[in-house]
C-alpha positions in Angstrom: -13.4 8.1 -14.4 -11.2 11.3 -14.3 -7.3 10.7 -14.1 -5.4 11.7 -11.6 -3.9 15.2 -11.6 -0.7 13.5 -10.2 1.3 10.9 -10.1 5.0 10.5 -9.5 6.8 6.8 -9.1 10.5 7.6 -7.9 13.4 4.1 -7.8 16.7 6.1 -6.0 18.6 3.5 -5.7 21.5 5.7 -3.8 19.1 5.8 -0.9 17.3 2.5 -1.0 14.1 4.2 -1.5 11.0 4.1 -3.6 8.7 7.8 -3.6 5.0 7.3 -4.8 3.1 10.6 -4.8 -0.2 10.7 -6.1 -3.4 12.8 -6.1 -6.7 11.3 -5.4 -10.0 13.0 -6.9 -11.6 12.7 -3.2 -11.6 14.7 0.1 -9.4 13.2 2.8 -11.4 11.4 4.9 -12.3 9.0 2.0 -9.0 8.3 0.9 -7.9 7.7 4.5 -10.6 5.7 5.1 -9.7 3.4 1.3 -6.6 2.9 3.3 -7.3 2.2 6.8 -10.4 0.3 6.9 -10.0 -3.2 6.0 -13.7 -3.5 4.1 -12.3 -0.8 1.6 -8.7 -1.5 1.8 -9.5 -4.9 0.2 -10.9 -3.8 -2.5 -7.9 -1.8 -4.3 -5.2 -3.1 -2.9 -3.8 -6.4 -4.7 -3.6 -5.8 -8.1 -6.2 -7.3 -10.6 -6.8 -10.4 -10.8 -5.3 -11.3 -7.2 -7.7 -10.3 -4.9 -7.2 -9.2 -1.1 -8.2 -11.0 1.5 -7.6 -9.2 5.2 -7.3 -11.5 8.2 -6.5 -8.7 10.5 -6.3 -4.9 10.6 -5.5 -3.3 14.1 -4.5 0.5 13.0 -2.9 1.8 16.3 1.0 1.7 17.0 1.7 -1.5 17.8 -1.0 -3.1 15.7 -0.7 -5.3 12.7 -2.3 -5.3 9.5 -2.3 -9.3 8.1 -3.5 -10.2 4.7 -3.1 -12.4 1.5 -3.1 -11.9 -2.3 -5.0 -14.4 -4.0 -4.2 -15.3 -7.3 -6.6 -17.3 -10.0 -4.7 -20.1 -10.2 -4.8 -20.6 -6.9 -1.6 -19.2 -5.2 -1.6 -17.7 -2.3 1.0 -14.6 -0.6 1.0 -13.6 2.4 1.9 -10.2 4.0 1.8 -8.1 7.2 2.5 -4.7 8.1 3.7 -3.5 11.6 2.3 -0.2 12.4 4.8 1.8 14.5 3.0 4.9 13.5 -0.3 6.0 13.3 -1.6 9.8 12.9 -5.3 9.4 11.7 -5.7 11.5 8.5 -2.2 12.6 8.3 -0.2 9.4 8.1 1.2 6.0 9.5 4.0 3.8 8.9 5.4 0.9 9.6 7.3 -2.4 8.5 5.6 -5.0 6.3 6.9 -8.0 4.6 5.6 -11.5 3.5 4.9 -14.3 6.2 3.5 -17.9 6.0 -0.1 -18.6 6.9 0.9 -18.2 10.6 2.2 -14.8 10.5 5.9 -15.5 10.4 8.6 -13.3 8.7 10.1 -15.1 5.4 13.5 -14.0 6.2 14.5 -14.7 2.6 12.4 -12.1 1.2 12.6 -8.4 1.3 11.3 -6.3 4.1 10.0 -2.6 3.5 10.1 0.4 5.8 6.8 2.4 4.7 5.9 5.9 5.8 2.1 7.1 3.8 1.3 10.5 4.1 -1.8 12.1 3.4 -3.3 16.5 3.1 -6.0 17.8 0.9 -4.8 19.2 -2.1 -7.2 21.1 -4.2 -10.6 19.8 -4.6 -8.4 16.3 -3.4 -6.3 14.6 -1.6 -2.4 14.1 -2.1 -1.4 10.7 -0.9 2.9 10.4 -0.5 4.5 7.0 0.2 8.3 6.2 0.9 9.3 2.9 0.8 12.8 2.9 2.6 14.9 -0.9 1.9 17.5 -2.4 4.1 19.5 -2.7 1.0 20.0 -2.0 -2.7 19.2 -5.5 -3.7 16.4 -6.1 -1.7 14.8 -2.8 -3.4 15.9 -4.3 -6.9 14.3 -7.4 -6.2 11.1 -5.9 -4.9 11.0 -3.7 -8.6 12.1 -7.1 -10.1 9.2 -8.6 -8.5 6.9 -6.0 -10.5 5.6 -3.3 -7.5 5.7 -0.6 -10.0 2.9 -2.2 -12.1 0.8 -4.1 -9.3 0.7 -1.1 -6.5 0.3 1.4 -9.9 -2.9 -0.9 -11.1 -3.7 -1.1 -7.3 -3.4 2.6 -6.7 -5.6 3.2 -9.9 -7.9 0.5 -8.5 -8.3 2.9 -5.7 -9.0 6.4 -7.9 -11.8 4.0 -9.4 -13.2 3.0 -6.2 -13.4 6.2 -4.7 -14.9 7.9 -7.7 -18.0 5.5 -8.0 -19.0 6.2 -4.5 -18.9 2.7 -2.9 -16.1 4.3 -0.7 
C-alpha cells in the first residue's frame, strides 16, 4: 500500500478547531463515494477493532447519517450526523454527536461542527476536514477521548480500502 503524500492533523485550541488535511492515492469520485455511501463508509470508518454499523444515511441537507461503533467486548456507541450541507464531490457538513439507540442527543457529551472538503490533487484526491467545537473543553475532551488515533487509523483504513479496489 503506498502512503499518503499528505497528511496534516491540526488541535488550535484558540479557535476551538481541529484541521485534518489529507491526500488520498485515488481520483475523486472514489474517495467521495468511501465517504458518502453507506456500504463503503462502513468499512473505514470506526477505527479497528470497532466496526461500523450504519442504520441510516440520507446525504441531502436536511438528512441524517445514523450509526454505531461496535466494539469486541460488546459495547456499543452511537452517533449521528446532521447534514446541513451537501455539494456532491466538493463537500458537506454538518453537526454530529453521540445519541442513544433512538437517535437522541446525549447532551452531556460533545457535539462537533464538521465541514469535509474534497478536489483532485495530483494523480489524487485532497480530502480537508474542520471540526469546529462549541468550546475549548469539549474539543479537549474529544482529543482526550483519543480522535487523533481512531479517525487517523480510520482515515488510513480508508487509503487501504481504496487502493485494493473493493471501492
Amino acid at each position: 500500500m503506498p502512503t499518503s503524500a499528505l497528511f496534516h492533523f491540526i488541535v488550535d485550541k484558540a479557535d476551538r478547531t481541529i484541521t485534518v488535511e489529507r491526500s488520498f492515492h485515488a481520483p475523486l469520485d472514489r474517495v467521495w463515494a468511501a465517504w458518502t455511501e453507506a456500504e463503503l463508509l462502513c468499512q473505514w470508518w470506526a477505527p479497528k477493532p470497532y466496526a461500523c454499523v450504519i442504520t441510516a444515511l440520507d446525504l441531502r441537507p436536511g438528512g441524517r447519517w445514523s450509526y454505531r461503533m461496535e466494539g469486541p467486548e460488546g459495547d456499543r456507541h452511537h452517533c449521528f450526523f446532521d447534514y446541513e450541507k451537501v455539494e456532491p464531490k466538493t463537500c458537506f457538513s454538518g453537526r454530529d454527536g453521540f445519541c442513544d439507540e433512538q437517535g437522541r442527543i446525549n447532551m452531556d457529551m460533545p457535539r462537533m461542527l464538521w465541514e469535509s472538503r474534497f478536489a483532485p490533487h495530483g494523480s489524487g484526491t485532497w480530502v480537508k476536514v474542520r471540526i469546529e467545537f462549541d468550546t475549548p473543553e469539549d474539543l479537549e475532551r474529544i482529543v482526550t477521548m483519543g480522535f487523533r488515533e481512531g479517525f487517523t487509523t480510520g482515515l488510513d483504513q480508508l487509503e487501504g480500502l481504496l487502493t485494493s479496489g473493493r471501492s
